[in-house]
C-alpha positions in Angstrom: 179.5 1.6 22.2 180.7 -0.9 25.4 178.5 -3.3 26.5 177.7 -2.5 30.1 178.9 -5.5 32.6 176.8 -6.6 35.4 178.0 -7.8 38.4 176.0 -10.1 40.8 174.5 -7.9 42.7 173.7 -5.7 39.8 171.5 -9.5 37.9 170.0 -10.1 41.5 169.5 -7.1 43.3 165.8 -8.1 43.1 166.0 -11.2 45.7 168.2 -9.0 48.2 165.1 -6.9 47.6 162.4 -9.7 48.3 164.3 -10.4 51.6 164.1 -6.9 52.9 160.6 -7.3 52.4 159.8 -10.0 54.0 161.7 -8.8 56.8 160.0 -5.3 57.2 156.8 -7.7 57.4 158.2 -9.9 60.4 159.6 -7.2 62.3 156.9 -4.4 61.3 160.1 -2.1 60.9 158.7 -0.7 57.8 155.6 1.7 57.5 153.0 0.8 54.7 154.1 3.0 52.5 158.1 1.9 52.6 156.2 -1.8 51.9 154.3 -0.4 49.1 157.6 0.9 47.1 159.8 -2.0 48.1 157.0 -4.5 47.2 155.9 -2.8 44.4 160.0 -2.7 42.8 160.2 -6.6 43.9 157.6 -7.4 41.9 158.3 -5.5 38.8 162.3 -6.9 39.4 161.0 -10.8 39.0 158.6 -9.8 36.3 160.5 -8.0 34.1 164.2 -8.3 35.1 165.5 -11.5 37.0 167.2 -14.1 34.6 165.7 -17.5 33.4 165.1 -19.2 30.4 163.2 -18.0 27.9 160.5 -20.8 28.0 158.7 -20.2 25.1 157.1 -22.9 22.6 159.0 -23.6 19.7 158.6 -25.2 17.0 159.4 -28.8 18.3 156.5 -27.9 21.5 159.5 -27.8 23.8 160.7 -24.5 25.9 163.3 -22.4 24.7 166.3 -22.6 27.0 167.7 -19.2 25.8 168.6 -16.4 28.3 166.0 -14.0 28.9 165.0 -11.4 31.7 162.3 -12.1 33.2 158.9 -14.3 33.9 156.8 -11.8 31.3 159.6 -11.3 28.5 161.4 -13.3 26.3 164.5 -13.7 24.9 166.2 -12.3 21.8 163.7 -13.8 19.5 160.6 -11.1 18.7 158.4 -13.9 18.4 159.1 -15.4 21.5 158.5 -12.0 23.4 155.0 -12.0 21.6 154.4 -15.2 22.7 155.0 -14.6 26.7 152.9 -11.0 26.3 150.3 -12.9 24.5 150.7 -15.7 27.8 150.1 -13.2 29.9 147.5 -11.3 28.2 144.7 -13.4 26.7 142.5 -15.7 29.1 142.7 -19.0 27.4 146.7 -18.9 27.2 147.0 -18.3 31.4 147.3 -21.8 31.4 150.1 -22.6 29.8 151.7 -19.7 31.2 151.1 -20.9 34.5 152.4 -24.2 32.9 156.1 -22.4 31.7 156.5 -20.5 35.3 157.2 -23.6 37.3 159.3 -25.8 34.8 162.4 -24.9 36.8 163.6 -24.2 40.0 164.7 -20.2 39.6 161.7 -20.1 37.3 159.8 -21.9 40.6 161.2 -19.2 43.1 161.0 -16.3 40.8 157.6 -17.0 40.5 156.7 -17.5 44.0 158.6 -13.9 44.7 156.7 -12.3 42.5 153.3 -13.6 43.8 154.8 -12.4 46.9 155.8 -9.1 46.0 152.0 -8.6 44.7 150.3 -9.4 47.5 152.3 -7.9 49.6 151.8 -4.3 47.3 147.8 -5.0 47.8 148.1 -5.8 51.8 150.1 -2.8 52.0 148.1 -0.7 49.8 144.7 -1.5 51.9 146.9 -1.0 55.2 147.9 2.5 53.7 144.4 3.3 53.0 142.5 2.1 56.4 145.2 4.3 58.1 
C-alpha cells in the first residue's frame, strides 16, 4: 500500500481555514451558522491535525521533539499519546499541558487558533440560538 503524499495546502489547510474565519467575523459576511461549521472544523484542525512536536515528557523531563499532529495527540510513541490524552483529561495535569502548548512558536499560534476557533463556535452557537 502507497503512502499518501501531502502537499502544503493539504498539512495546513486548517490556518487558510482560521483566516476565513476571522474574516466572516470582521466583515459579518458569514451567517452564524456558516461560523459555527468553519469554527467548529478550525478548531478540531489545530487540535487534532496541524503539525508540531510531540512535546511530551520523557524520560530525561525534556519534550519530545518528534513529529506529531496535533496539540491533543502524540507522536508515534503509544505512551506519549497517553500522556497528552491524560494532559488533557485529568485536572491536576492541565498545567503542564498548558506548560507544553506554548514551548514553541507554531505550538504558540496553534494554540492561540484553537482558543480562537472555540470561542468563536460558542459566540456563534449563542448568536444562532438568540436568533
Amino acid at each position: 500500500m502507497a503512502k499518501r503524499k501531502s502537499g502544503s495546502l493539504g498539512k495546513y489547510w486548517g490556518y487558510l481555514l482560521f483566516v476565513v474565519v476571522i474574516t466572516g467575523w470582521l466583515t459579518q459576511s458569514v451567517g452564524p451558522a456558516g461560523l459555527l461549521a468553519l469554527s467548529g472544523l478550525t478548531t478540531v484542525f489545530f487540535l487534532f491535525r496541524v503539525p508540531v512536536w510531540c512535546g511530551a515528557l520523557t524520560r530525561d523531563r525534556q519534550p519530545c521533539r518528534k513529529n506529531a499532529h496535533g496539540l491533543l495527540m502524540g507522536c508515534s510513541y503509544q505512551q506519549h499519546k497517553w500522556q497528552k490524552l491524560k494532559f488533557a483529561v485529568v485536572p491536576p495535569k492541565w498545567r503542564e499541558l498548558n506548560r507544553g502548548l506554548w514551548v514553541a512558536p507554531e505550538k504558540s499560534v496553534a494554540t492561540t487558533a484553537a482558543f480562537c476557533g472555540m470561542i468563536s463556535a460558542v459566540v456563534a452557537t449563542i448568536d444562532l440560538i438568540a436568533k
